[in-house]
N, C-alpha and C positions, 0 to 999 in steps of 0.2 A: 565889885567882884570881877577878875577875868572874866573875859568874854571868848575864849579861843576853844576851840571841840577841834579834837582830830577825831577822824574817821580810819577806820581800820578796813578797807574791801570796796571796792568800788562796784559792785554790782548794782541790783536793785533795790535790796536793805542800804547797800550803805550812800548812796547815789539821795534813796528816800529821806536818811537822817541828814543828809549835809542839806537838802531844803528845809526842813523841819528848823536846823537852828539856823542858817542864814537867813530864813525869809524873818525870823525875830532877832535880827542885827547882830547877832554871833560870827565872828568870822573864822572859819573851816578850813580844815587842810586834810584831803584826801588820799589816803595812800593802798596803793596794792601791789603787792610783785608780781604782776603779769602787766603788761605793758599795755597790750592790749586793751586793757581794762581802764587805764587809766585812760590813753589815748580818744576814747568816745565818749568820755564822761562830760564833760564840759556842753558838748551837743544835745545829748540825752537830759541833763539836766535841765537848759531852756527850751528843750520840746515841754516837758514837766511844769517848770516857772509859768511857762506861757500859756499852759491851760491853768491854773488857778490864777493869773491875770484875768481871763478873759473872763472867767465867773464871780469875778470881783472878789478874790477870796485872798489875793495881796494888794497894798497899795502903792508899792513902787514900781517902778517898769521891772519888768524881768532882767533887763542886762544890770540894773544896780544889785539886784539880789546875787543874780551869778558873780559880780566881781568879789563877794566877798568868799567864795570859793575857790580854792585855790590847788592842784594837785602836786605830791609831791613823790619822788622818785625814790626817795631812802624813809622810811622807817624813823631813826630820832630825829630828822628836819621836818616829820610831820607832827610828832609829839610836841617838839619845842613850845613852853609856854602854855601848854592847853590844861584847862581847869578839869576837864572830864574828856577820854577817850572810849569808843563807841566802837566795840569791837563787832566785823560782820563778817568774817570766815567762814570758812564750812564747816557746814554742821556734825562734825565728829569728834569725839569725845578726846583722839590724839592729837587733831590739830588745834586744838581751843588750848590745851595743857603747852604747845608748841608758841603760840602766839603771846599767851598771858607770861609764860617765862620771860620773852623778846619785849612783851611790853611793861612787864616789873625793872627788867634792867634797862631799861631808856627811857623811861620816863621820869620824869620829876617824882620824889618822893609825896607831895599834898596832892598827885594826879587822881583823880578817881578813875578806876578799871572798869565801864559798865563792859558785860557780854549782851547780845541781842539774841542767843541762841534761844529757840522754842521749846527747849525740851530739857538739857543741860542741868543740874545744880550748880550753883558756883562754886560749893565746896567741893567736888568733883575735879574741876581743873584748877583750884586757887592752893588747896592745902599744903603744897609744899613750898610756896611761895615765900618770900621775906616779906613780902607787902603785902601781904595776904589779906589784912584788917579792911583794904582799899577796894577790895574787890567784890562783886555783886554782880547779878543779873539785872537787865531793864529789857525786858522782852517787848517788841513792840507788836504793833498789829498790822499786818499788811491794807499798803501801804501808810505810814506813820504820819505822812503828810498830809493826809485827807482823815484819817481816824484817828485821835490823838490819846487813846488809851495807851499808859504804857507801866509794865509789871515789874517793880523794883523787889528784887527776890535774894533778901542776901543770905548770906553764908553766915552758918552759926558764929564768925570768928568776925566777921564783918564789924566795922563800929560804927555807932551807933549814928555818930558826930556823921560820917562818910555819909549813912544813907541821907539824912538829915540836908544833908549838905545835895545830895544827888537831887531829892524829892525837887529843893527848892531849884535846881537847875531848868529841871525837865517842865516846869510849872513857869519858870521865865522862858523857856522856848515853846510856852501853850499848849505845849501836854497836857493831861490829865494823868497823872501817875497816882497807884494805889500799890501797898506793901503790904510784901505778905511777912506774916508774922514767924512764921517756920519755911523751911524746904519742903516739897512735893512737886515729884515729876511732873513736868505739865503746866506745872503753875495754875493759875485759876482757871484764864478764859479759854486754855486750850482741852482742858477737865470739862469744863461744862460744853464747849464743842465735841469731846469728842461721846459725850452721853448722849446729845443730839444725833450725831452719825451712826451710833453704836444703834441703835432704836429705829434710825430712818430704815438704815439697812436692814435689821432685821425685819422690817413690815413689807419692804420691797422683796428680800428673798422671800417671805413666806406668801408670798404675794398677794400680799391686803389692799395696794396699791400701783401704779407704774411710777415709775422715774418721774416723769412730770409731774402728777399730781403729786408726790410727795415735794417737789421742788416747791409747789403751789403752796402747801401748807405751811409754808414758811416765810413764802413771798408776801401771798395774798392775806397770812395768818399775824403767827406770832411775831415775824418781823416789822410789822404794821405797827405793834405798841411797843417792840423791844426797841426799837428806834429810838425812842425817848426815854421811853422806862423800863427798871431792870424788871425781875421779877417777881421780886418782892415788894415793891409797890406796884406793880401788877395785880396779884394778890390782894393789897391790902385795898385796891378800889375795886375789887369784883365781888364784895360782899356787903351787903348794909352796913356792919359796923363792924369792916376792918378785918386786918389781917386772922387774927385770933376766931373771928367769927369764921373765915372760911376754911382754918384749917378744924374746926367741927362739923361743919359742912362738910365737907370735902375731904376730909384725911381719910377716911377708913378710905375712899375710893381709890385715893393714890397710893395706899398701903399696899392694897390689893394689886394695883396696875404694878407698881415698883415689883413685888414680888413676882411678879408673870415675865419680869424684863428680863434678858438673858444676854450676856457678852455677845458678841458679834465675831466671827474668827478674822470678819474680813476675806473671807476665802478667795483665789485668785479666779476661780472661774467666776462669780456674781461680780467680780470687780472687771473683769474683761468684760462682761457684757453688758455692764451699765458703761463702761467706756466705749464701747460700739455702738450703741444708745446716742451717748452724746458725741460723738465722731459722724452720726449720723443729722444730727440738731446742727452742731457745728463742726464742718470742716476744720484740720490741722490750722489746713494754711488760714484760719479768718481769727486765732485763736485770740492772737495779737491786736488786732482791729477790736476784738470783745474785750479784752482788758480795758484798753483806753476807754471803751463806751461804758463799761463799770467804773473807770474812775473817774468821769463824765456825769456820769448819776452820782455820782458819791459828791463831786462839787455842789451839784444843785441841791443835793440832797444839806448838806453843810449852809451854802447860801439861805436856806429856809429855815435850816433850825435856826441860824445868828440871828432871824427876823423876827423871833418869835421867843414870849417870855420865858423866862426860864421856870 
């Protein structure tokens, strides 16, 4: 099978996906028209490589993995030859229809189109397309490199061969890719994030809790066995016998709770002030130094589960 990926955006999605497939022997070529962008990528990249060296979580030194990355300044000289293009633009519903047009006419016709957009449908920006059938979403999870879920969400027109042909990509470059079977905003795991946030918030505006301890309840809580397991084998070990059993158990209660839950507007002032909150926990300027120390945890966190059976 080719082994070539272009990357469309040199930020921090697309910076994330060019490690994802080069550190599994894929060789990348990264394009973006801001120059800027491209110009730091190389550097940024083995700050990157070289903390998942250090945690043993590649085996090659970091400069073999960076040489197979490679930036390019035009558009079809990054396409050239790539089995699957990894588009990471902005997230706007004109520039994704702007980009996918530019990458229908430059690319090889067997190219598959993923988008990485969080929110987007593919049918949104593919329908007028000639190549339309090629085209799909594969939403990834920040950062792709250390969390390797990733959402192949195609388009009613999408075939069937492409996704087929994607899944198995994303799976040689040690993803975990899972498909969704229709379109919905959001796709899965950003649905079920955002019923979490919807519910945090409304317990913090009504003030059943503060910021922290709702942070806690997730750290200290559910994050604890979501780490491993989803939630429905959650469920299905927190009852003597099994899933079934606790939804008899437990259903009317979560009927009742479900009904009591109310949308969240998000309002601007509760959101100012859990951001003055956390402005207060964490300085602007240290915001940066906290990323890296979360994807710091995120390695070790990775390092242990490989340790451990599946």
């Amino acid at each position: 099978m080719n082994r070539h990926v272009a990357i469309v955006g040199a930020g921090f999605i697309g910076r994330a996906w060019a490690i994802v497939f080069a550190r599994a022997g894929f060789s990348v070529a990264v394009y973006d028209a801001v120059d800027t962008a491209l110009a730091q990528c190389q550097r940024l990249l083995l700050e990157n490589i070289s903390d998942l060296a250090e945690h043993g979580l590649i085996a090659e030194a970091p400069a073999s993995v960076l040489e197979r990355i490679r930036t390019e300044t035009t558009l079809p000289a990054a396409l050239k030859g790539a089995c699957l293009v990894q588009e990471c633009a902005y997230e706007t519903l004109e520039i994704k229809r702007a980009v996918f047009a530019e990458l229908d006419r430059y690319a090889a016709v067997d190219t598959i189109l993923a988008s990485s957009t969080s929110w987007l449908k593919a049918s949104e920006f593919s329908e007028g397309l000639a190549g339309r059938a090629r085209v799909l979403v594969a939403h990834p999870v920040n950062p792709p490199y250390l969390i390797p879920l990733v959402e192949l969400a195609p388009a009613p027109w999408t075939d069937a061969a492409v996704l087929a042909s994607a899944k198995t990509i994303y799976q040689e470059a040690g993803q975990v890719p899972v498909v969704l079977h229709k379109e919905i905003t959001g796709f899965l795991l950003n649905r079920i994030q955002a019923a979490v946030l919807n519910e945090a918030l409304n317990l913090y505006a009504d003030g059943f809790a503060s910021m922290e301890d709702m942070d806690l309840v997730l750290k200290n809580g559910l994050g604890m066995r979501w780490s491993f397991m989803g939630p429905f084998e959650t469920i299905d070990l927190n009852a003597p016998q099994g899933l079934m059993d606790y939804a008899e158990r437990y259903g009317p209660t979560f009927r009742e709770v479900a009904a009591d839950q109310a949308t969240n507007p998000w309002d601007r002032g509760t959101m100012a002030q859990l951001h003055a909150q956390r402005r207060e926990v964490l300085p602007a300027a240290d915001m940066q130094a906290r990323a890296r120390w979360r994807d710091r945890r995120l390695m070790a966190l990775i390092a242990h589960q490989r340790s451990q059976p599946r």
